[in-house]
C-alpha positions in Angstrom: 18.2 -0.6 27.2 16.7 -3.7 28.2 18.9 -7.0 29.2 17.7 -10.1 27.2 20.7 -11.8 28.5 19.6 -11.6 32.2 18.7 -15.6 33.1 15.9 -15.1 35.8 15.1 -18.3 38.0 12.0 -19.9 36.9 11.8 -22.6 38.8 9.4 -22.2 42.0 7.2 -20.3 39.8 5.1 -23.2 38.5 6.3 -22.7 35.2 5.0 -25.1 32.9 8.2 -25.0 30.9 10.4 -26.1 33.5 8.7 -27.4 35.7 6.8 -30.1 34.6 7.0 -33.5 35.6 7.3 -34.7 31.6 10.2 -37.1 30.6 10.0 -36.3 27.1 10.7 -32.1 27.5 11.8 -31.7 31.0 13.4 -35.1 32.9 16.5 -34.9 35.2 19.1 -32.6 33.4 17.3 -31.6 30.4 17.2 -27.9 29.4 13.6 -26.8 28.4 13.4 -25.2 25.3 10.0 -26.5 24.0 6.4 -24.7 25.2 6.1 -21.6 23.3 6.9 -18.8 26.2 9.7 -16.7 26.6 13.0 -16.7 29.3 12.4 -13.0 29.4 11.3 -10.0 31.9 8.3 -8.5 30.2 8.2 -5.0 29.3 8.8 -2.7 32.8 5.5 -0.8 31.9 3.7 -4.0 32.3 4.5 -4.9 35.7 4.0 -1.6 37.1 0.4 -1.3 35.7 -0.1 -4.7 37.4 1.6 -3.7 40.6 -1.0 -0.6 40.2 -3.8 -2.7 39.9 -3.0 -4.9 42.7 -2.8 -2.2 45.2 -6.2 -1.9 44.8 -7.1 -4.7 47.4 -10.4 -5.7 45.8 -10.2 -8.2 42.8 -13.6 -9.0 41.7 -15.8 -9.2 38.5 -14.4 -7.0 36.4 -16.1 -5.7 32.3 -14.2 -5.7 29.4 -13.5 -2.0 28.8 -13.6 0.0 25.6 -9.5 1.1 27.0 -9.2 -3.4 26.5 -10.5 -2.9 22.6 -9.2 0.9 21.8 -5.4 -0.3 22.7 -5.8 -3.4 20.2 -7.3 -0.8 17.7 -4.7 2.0 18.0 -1.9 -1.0 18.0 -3.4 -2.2 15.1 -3.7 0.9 13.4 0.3 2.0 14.5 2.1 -1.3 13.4 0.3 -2.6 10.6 -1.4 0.8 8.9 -5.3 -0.8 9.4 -8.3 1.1 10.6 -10.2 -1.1 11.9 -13.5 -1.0 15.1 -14.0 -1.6 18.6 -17.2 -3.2 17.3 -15.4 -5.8 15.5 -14.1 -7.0 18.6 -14.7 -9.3 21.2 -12.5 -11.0 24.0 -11.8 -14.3 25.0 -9.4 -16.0 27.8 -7.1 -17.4 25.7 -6.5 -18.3 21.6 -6.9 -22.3 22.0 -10.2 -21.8 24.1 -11.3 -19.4 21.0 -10.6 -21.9 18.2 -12.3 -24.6 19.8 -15.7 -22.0 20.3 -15.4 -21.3 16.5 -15.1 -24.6 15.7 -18.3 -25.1 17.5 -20.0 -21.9 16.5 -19.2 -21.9 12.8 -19.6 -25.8 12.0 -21.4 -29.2 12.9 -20.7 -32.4 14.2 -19.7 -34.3 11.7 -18.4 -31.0 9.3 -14.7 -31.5 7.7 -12.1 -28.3 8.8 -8.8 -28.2 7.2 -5.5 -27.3 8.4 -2.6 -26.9 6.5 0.2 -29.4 8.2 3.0 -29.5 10.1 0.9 -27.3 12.4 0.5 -26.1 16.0 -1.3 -29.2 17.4 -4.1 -27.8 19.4 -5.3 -27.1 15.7 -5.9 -31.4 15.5 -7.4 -31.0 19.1 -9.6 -28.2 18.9 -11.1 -29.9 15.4 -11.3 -33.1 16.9 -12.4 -32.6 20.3 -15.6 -30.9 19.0 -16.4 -34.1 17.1 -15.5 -32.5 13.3 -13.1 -34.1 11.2 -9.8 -32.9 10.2 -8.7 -32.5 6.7 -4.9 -31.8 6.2 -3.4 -30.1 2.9 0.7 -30.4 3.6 2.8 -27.4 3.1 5.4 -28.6 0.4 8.9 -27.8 1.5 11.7 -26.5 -0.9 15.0 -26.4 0.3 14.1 -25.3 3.9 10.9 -23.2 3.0 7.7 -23.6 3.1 4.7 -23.0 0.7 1.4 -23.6 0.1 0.2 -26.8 -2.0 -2.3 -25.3 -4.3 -3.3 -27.8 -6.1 -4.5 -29.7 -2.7 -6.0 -26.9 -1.4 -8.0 -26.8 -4.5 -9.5 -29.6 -4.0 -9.6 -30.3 -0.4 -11.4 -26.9 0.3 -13.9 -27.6 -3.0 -15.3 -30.4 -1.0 -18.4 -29.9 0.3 -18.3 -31.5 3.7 -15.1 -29.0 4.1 -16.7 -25.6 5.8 -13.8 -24.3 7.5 -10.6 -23.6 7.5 -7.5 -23.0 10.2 -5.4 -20.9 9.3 -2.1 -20.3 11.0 -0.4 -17.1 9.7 2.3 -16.7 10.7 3.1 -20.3 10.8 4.0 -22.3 13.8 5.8 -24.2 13.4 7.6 -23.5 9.7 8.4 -19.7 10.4 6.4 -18.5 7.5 4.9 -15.2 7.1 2.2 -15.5 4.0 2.4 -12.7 1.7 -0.6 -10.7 0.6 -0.3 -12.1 -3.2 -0.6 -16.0 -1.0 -3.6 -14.4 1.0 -5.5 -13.1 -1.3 -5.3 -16.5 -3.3 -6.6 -18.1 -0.3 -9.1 -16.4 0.2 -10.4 -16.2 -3.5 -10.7 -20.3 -2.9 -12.7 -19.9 0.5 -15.3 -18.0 -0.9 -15.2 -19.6 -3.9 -16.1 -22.3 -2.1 -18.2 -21.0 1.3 -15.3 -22.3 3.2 -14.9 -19.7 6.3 -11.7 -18.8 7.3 -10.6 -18.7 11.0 -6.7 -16.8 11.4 -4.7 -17.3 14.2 -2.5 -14.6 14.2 -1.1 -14.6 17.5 2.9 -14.5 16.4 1.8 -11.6 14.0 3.5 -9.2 16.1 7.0 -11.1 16.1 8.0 -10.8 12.0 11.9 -10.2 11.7 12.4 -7.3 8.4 12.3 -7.6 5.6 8.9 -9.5 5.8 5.5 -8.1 6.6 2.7 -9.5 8.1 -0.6 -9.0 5.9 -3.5 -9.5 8.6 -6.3 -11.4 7.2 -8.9 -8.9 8.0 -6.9 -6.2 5.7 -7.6 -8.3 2.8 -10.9 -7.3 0.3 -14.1 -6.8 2.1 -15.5 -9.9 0.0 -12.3 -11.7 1.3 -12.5 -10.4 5.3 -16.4 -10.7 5.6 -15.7 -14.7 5.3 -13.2 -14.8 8.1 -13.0 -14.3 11.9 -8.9 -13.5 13.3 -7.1 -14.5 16.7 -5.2 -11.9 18.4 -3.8 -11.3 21.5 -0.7 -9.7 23.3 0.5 -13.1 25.0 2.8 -14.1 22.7 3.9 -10.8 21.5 4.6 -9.3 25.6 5.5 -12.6 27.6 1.9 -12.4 28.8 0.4 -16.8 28.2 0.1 -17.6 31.5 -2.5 -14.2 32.0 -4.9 -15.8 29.6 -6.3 -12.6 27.2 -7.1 -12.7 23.6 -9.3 -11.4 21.4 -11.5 -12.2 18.4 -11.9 -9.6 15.4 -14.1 -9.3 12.6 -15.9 -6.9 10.9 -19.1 -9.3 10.1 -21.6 -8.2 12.9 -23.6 -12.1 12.1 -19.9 -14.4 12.7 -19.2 -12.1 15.7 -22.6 -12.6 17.3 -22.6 -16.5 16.9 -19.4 -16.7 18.5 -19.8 -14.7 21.4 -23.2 -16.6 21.9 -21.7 -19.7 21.7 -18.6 -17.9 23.9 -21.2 -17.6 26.8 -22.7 -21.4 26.2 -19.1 -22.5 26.8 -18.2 -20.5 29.7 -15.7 -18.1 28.5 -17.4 -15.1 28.3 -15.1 -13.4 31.2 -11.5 -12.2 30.7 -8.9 -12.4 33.4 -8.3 -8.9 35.5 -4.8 -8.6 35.4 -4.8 -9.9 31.5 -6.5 -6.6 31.1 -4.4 -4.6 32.6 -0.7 -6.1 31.4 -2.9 -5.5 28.0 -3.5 -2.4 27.8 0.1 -1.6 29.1 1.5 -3.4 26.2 -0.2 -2.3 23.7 0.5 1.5 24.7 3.6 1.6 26.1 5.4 -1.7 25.0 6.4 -0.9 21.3 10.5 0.0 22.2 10.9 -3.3 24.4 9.2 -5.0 21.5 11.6 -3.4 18.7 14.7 -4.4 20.9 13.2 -7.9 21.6 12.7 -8.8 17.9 16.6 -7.6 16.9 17.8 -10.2 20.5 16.0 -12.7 18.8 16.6 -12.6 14.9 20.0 -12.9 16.5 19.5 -15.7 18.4 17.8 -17.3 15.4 21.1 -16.6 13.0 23.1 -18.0 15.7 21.4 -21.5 16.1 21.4 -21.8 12.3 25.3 -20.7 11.7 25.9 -23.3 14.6 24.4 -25.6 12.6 25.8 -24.6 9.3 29.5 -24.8 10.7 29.6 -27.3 13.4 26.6 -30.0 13.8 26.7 -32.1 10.0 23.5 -33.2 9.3 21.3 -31.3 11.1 19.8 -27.8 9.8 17.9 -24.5 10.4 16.3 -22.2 8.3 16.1 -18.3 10.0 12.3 -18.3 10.4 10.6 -15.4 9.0 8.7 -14.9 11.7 8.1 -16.1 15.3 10.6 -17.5 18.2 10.2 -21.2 17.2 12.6 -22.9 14.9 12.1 -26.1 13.1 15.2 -28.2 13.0 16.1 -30.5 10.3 17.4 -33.7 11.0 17.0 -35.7 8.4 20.2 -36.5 7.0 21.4 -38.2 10.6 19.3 -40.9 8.9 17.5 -41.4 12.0 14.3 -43.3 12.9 11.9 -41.1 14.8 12.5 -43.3 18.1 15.9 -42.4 17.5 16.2 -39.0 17.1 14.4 -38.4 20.5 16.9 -40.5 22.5 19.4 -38.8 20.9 17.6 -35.3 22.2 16.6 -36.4 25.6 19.0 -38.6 26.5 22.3 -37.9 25.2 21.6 -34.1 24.4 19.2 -33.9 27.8 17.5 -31.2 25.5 13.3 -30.7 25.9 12.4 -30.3 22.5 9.5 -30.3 20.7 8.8 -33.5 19.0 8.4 -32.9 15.3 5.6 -35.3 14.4 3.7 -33.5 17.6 2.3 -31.3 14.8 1.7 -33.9 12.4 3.3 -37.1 10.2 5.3 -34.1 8.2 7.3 -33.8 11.3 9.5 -36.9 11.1 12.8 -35.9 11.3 12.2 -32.7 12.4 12.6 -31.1 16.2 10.8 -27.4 16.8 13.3 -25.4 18.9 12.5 -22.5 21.2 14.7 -20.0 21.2 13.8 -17.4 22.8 15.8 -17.2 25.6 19.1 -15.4 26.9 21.7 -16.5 24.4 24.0 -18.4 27.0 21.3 -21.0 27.1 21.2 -21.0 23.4 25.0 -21.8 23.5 24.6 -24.3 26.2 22.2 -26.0 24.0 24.1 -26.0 21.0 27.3 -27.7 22.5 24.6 -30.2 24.4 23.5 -31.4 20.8 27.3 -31.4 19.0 28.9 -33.4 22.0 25.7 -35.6 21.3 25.9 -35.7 17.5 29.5 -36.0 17.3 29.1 -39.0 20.3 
């Protein structure tokens, strides 16, 4: 019903991805497939609520509504079986503009925050910009997956300079989706050990079967009452560049303090037309959403039988979850410096740069590949011609 494979123009829209003026993703030649938005028409329903919207020729301050907060709460309650309240809810323009208010609601200058590494980077910015340190426990990698380092965790999060954690779920950029059992574990530590945990779960909506996304707030009450969760439609929808997200949590003290320190900061207002494309996705966007994820498990078992048959040396696990892929290349033997020529140059790919989220990432490249497949295949025969070269 819906054509993923259409290539729309982008350029002459602004379009951060490709249009900046950034050797390293986007220099003469290159093909783009880096910053973490899609190459696809957004649901129909969502422009025509926005064409709606703009007919009306006045465009000013406009309130959150309860229709915002009741189409997260029905969406919630239709794909992942949760009852949850609009009172738990608050919104904010954007996911990275709410981790860096809960870093400065929840913690102090000075205050440790761990993250669990490689990771999406504004993590390390939001942490660090606020004057709090970061503290990294690495994922340990088995054959291509991802888990958590318990042991580390253990430790790191029983320090008591450590009073919050980041937590990505699913996980940009490994793919992961945590199960409940991982979760729950989790959690037992953080409140074990005051630790408050912050979930970004912005990619929650994109999970390919058989995996299932847990939300953090679904966990036990003793487990959810020490957490605050990221959500918002931008991801899921094609919606980034309309900056609306929200905040969730059922613990009336943690939601107070942030939207308090929301309004010091500035971003207590949400954009007009983020509203609207919103609330249109949430209601009326679930069938675009169902064929989306099938075009892009797809895409993802394409670039990774590519790999398999054709490029030696370089690999791709089929992410559990998300449009991001993290490719392997460590057995080109290739110094960091290296790799990247061999990407931008010879490739004239815009990758991601692997150690962007973190020393883990040497040797490693996070692909974007959510886009019409013809651009996937374009990209694959860009990188054998330069591999094989």
């Amino acid at each position: 019903m819906y054509d993923f494979d259409q290539r729309i123009e982008r350029k002459g829209t602004d379009s951060v991805k490709w249009e900046i003026q950034n050797p390293k993703v986007n220099g003469e030649g290159m093909l783009p497939l880096w910053v973490a938005d899609m190459d696809f028409a957004c649901a129909p329903e969502i422009t025509e609520a926005l064409i709606k919207r703009a007919s009306h020729p006045i465009y000013g301050y406009t309130l959150k509504s309860n229709a915002l907060y009741q189409s997260l709460k029905e969406w919630i309650h239709k794909r992942f079986g949760v009852e949850v309240e609009v009172s738990w809810m608050t919104g904010i323009p954007g996911v990275v503009p709410g981790i860096h208010v809960a870093v400065e609601a929840y913690t102090a200058p000075g205050d440790g925050v761990l993250i669990q590494t490689p990771v999406y980077h504004p993590f390390y910015h939001a942490v660090e910009n606020r004057g709090r340190h970061v503290v990294t426990s690495p994922l340990m990698e088995r054959d291509g997956r991802y888990e958590m380092n318990w042991s580390d965790l253990a430790q790191k999060l029983s320090d008591p300079r450590v009073k919050l954690m980041l937590l990505c779920t699913p996980h940009n950029p490994i793919g992961r989706v945590w199960t409940r059992e991982e979760l729950e574990r989790l959690g037992r530590l953080c409140v074990e050990n005051g630790v408050l945990v912050v979930a970004d779960e912005i990619h929650s909506d994109l999970v390919y079967e058989p995996n299932v996304h847990t939300p953090y707030y679904s966990l036990a009450p003793e487990l959810a009452n020490q957490s605050v969760t990221f959500l918002s439609a931008a991801k899921t929808f094609n919606l980034a560049g309309l900056y609306t997200s929200f905040l969730m949590t059922e613990n009336q003290q943690l939601l107070r303090n942030f939207s308090i320190t929301a309004s010091k900061m500035g971003y207590e207002n949400l954009n007009l037309f983020g509203m609207e494309a919103t609330i249109a996705a949430y209601q009326h966007g679930e069938a675009w959403l169902e064929e989306l994820l099938i075009y892009l498990r797809k895409n993802a078992a394409y670039v990774h039988e590519f790999l398999s048959t054709r490029i030696h040396g370089v690999s791709m696990a089929i992410p559990e979850a998300t449009y991001l892929g993290w490719m392997d290349f460590r057995q080109l033997g290739l110094s960091q410096a290296e790799l990247n020529k061999l990407i931008r140059e010879d490739a004239k790919l815009g990758l991601h740069d692997g150690t962007t989220f973190g020393p883990d990432g040497v040797g490693f490249m996070r692909i974007n590949f959510a886009c019409p497949r013809s651009i996937l295949v374009e990209a694959m025969e860009r990188l054998e011609h330069a591999v094989q070269k």
